[in-house]
C-alpha positions as CSV (number, residue, x, y, z in Angstrom):
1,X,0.0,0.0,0.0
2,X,1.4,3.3,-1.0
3,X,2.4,6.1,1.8
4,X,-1.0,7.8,2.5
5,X,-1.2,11.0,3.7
6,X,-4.1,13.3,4.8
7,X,-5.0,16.5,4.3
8,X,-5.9,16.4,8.6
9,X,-2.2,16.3,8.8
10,X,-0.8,18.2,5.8
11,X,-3.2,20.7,7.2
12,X,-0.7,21.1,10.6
13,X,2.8,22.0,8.2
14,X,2.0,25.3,8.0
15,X,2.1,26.1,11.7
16,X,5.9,25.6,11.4
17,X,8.3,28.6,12.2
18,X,11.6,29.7,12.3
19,X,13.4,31.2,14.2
20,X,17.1,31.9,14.9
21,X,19.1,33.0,18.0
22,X,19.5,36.1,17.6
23,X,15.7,36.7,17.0
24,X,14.4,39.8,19.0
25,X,11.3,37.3,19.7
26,X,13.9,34.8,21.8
27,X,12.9,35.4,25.5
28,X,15.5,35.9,28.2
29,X,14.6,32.9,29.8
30,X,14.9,30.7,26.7
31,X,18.9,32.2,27.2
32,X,19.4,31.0,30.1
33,X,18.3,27.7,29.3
34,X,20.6,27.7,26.5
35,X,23.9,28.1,28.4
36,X,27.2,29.3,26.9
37,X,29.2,27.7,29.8
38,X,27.2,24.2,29.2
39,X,30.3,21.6,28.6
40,X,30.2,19.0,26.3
41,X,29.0,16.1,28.1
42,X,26.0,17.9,29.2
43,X,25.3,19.3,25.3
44,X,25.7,15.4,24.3
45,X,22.9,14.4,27.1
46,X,20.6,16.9,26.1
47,X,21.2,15.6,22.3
48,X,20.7,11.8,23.9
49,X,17.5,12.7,25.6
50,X,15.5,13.2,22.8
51,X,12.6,14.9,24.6
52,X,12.6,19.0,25.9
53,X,10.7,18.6,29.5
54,X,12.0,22.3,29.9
55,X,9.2,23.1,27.5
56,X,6.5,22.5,30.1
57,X,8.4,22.4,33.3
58,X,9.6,26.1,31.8
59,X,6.1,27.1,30.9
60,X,7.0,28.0,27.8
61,X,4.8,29.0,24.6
62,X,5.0,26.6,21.9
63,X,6.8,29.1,19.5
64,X,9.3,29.6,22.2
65,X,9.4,25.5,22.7
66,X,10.1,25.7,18.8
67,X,12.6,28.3,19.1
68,X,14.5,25.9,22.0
69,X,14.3,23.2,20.1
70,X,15.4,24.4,16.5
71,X,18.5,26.1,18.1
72,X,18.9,23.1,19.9
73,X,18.9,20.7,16.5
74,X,20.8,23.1,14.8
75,X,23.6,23.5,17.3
76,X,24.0,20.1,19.3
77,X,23.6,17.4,16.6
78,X,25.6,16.1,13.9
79,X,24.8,14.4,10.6
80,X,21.3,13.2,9.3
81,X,20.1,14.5,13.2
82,X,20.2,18.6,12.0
83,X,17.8,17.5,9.8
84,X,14.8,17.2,12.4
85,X,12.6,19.9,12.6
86,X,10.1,20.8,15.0
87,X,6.4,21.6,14.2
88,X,3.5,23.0,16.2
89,X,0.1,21.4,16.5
90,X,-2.8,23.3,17.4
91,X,-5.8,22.0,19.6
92,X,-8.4,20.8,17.5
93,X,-10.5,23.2,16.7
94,X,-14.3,23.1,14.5
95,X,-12.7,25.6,12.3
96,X,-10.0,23.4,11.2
97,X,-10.2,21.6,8.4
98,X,-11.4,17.7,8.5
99,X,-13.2,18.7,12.1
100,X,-15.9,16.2,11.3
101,X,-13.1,13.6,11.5
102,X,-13.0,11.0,14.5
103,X,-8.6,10.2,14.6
104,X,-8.3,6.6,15.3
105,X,-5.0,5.6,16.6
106,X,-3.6,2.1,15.4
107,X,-1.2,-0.5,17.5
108,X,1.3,-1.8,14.6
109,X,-1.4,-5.0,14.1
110,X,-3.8,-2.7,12.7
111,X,-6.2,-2.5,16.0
112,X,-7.1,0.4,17.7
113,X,-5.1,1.7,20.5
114,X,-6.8,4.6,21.3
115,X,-5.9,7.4,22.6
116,X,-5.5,5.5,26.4
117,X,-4.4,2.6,24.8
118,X,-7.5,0.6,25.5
119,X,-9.3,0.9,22.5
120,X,-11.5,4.0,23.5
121,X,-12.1,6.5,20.7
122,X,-13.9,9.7,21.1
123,X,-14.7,12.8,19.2
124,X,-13.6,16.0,19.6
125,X,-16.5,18.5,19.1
126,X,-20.8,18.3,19.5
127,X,-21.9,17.4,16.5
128,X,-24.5,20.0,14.6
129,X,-27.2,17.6,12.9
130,X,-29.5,18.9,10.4
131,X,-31.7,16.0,10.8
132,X,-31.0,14.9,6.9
133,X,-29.3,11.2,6.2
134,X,-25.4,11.3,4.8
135,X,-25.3,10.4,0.7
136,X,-23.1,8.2,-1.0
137,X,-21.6,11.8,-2.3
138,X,-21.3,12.6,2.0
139,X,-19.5,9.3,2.4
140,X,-17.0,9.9,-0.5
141,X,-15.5,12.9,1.0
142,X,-13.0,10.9,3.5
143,X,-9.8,13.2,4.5
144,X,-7.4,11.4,2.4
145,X,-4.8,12.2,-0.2
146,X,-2.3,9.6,-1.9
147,X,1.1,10.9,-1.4
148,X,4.0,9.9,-4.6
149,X,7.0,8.9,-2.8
150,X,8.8,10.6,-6.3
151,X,6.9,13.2,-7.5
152,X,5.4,14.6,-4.3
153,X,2.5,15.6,-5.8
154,X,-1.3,14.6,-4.3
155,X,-3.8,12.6,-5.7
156,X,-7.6,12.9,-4.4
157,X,-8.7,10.1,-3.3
158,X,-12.6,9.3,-3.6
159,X,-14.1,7.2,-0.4
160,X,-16.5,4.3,-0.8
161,X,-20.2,4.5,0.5
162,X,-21.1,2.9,4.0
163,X,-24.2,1.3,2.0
164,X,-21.3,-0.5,-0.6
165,X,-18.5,-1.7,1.9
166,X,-21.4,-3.4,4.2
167,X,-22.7,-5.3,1.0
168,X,-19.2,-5.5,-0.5
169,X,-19.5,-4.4,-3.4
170,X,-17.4,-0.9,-3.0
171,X,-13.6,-1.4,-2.7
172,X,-12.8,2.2,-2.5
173,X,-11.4,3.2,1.3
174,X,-13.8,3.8,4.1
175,X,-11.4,5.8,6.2
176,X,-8.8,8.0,5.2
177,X,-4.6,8.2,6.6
178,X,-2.4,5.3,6.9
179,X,-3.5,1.9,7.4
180,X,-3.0,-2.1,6.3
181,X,-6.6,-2.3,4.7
182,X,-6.4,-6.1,4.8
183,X,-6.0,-6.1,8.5
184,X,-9.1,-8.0,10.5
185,X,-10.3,-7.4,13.7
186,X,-9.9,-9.7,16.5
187,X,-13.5,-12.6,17.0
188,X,-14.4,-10.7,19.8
189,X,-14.2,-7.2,17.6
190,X,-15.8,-8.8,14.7
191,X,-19.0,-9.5,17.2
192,X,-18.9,-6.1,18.1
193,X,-19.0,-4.9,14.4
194,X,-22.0,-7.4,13.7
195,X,-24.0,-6.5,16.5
196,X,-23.2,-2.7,16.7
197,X,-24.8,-3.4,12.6
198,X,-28.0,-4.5,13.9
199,X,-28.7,-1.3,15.6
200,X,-30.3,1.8,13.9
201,X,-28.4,4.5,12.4
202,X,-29.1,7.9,14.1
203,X,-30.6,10.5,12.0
204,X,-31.6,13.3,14.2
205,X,-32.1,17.2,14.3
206,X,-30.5,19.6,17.0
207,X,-26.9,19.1,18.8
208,X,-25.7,16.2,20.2
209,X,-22.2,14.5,21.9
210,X,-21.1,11.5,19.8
211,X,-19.0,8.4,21.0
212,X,-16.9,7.4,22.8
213,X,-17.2,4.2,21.3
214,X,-15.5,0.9,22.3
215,X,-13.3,-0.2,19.1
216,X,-10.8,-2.5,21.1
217,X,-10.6,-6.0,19.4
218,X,-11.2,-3.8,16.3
219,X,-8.8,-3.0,13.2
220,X,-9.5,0.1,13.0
221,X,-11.5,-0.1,9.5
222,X,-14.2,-2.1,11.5
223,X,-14.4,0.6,14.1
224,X,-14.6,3.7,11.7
225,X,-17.7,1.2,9.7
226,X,-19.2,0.8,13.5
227,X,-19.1,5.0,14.3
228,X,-20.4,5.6,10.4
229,X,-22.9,3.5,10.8
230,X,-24.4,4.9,13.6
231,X,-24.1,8.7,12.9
232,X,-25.6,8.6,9.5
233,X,-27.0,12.4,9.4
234,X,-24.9,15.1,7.7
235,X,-24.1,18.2,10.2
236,X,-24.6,22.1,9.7
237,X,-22.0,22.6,7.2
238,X,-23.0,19.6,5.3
239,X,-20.6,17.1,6.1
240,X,-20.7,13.5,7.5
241,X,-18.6,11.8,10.0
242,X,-15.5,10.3,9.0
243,X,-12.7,8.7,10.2
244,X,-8.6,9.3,10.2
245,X,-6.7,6.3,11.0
246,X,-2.5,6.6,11.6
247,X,-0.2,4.3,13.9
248,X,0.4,5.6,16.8
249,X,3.7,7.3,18.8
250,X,5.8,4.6,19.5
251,X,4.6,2.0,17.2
252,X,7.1,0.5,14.7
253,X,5.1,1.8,11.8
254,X,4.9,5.2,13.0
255,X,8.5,5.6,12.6
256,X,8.7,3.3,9.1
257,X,6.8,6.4,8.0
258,X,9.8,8.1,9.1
259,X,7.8,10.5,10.9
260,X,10.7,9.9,14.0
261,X,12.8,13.0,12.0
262,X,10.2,15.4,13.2
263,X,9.4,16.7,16.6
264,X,5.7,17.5,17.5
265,X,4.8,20.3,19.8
266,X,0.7,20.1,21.3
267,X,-0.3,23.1,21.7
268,X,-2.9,24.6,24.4
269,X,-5.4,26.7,23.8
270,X,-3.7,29.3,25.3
271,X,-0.8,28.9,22.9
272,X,1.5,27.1,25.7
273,X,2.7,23.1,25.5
274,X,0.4,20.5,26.6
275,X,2.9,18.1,27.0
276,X,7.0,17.0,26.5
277,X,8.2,17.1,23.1
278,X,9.6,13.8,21.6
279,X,11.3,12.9,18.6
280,X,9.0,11.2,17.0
């Protein structure tokens, strides 16, 4: 399966910035975390660490997190390691593109992790239902975009109607990110899927919380068929629910995808770091 990519995450790049050392935005305290009398052995632990605790411990904002880090890349490591760069990740927000997604995080075997690593998923935002059922046009609309390893250009990817995968007649992908689509869930996530399909689909007017749903045993193609199935109405800006799936932190896969070059900073609402960076 070629490196998929979505627009959720291609979305994210453009929060990166630069910045240098002698940036009139680089705060006084970011100096003093960056000592000129730190010796050698300490600059090749804080290469060796991998992770900027400092960030949150410091309370710094994620630019100045990004700032820290950059100089940091740029200054402490050699070969292929200057290479990492650091990018910033907003909270989620319903103004972002590919809100109507539900992210489902994968274990390297293609089941759900979740995001506490026992197969919980949840969504993000209150769902805005217009009371009117999701079309096979709705369905097609999945946040996906085939990446060429060569060329680097983009290829749209149409998604496959709930109403074809269920009577398998539609190949096209469900769900869109990264994923082994011939993955299957485990017997006890298959019985899930079956009887979570016996249940009516809710098509209802007014706001309403959606999930969490239980996907463990699932791949997480079973459990992204399980949430579309039940939320079947479109919401106020006329999209339907779909689903982003991607390995998690940590996994093997995850860093096959050579995503381990790149450092993520969460950001807080209030523009601060939600938690230690990691490579990765």
């Amino acid at each position: 399966m070629k490196f998929l990519l979505s627009l959720f995450t291609a979305a994210i790049l453009p929060f990166m910035v630069s910045a240098r050392i002698g940036d009139e935005r680089y705060s006084e305290r970011l100096k003093a975390l960056l000592r000129d009398d730190m010796t050698h052995h300490e600059r090749m632990m804080v290469i060796k660490k991998f992770t900027w605790p400092e960030c949150v411990t410091e309370h710094l904002t994620s630019i100045e997190c990004k700032e820290l880090i950059d100089y940091e890349i740029l200054t402490l490591n050699t070969g292929v390691d200057v290479t990492m760069r650091s990018v910033i990740i907003p909270k989620r927000a319903e103004d972002q593109m590919w809100y109507n997604s539900v992210v489902i995080p994968l274990e390297d075997n293609d089941l759900v992790a979740g995001r506490d690593n026992n197969g919980i998923i949840y969504y993000d935002f209150v769902w805005h239902s217009t009371g009117f059922p999701a079309t096979e046009e709705h369905d097609a609309y999945i946040p996906m975009v085939e990446v060429d390893p060569e060329t680097l250009q983009t290829v749209h990817v149409s998604g496959a109607s709930l109403e074809g995968v269920l009577a398998g007649t539609d190949s096209r992908p469900i769900a869109g990110g990264n994923y082994d689509p011939s993955a299957q869930s485990t017997i006890v996530g298959q019985e899930k899927l079956a009887k979570a399909l016996e249940a009516e689909s809710v098509v209802e007017e007014g706001d309403r919380t959606l999930g969490p749903w239980d996907c463990s045993g699932m791949t997480g193609i079973d459990c992204c068929l399980m949430i579309k199935h039940e939320v079947r109405d479109i919401d106020h800006q006329n999209n339907a629910i779909q689903c982003y799936l991607d390995y998690k932190p940590g996994t093997l896969k995850y860093y096959e995808q050579q995503y381990a070059s790149r450092v993520r900073i969460f950001e807080t609402h209030d523009g601060h770091v939600a938690e230690t960076p990691v490579v990765g």
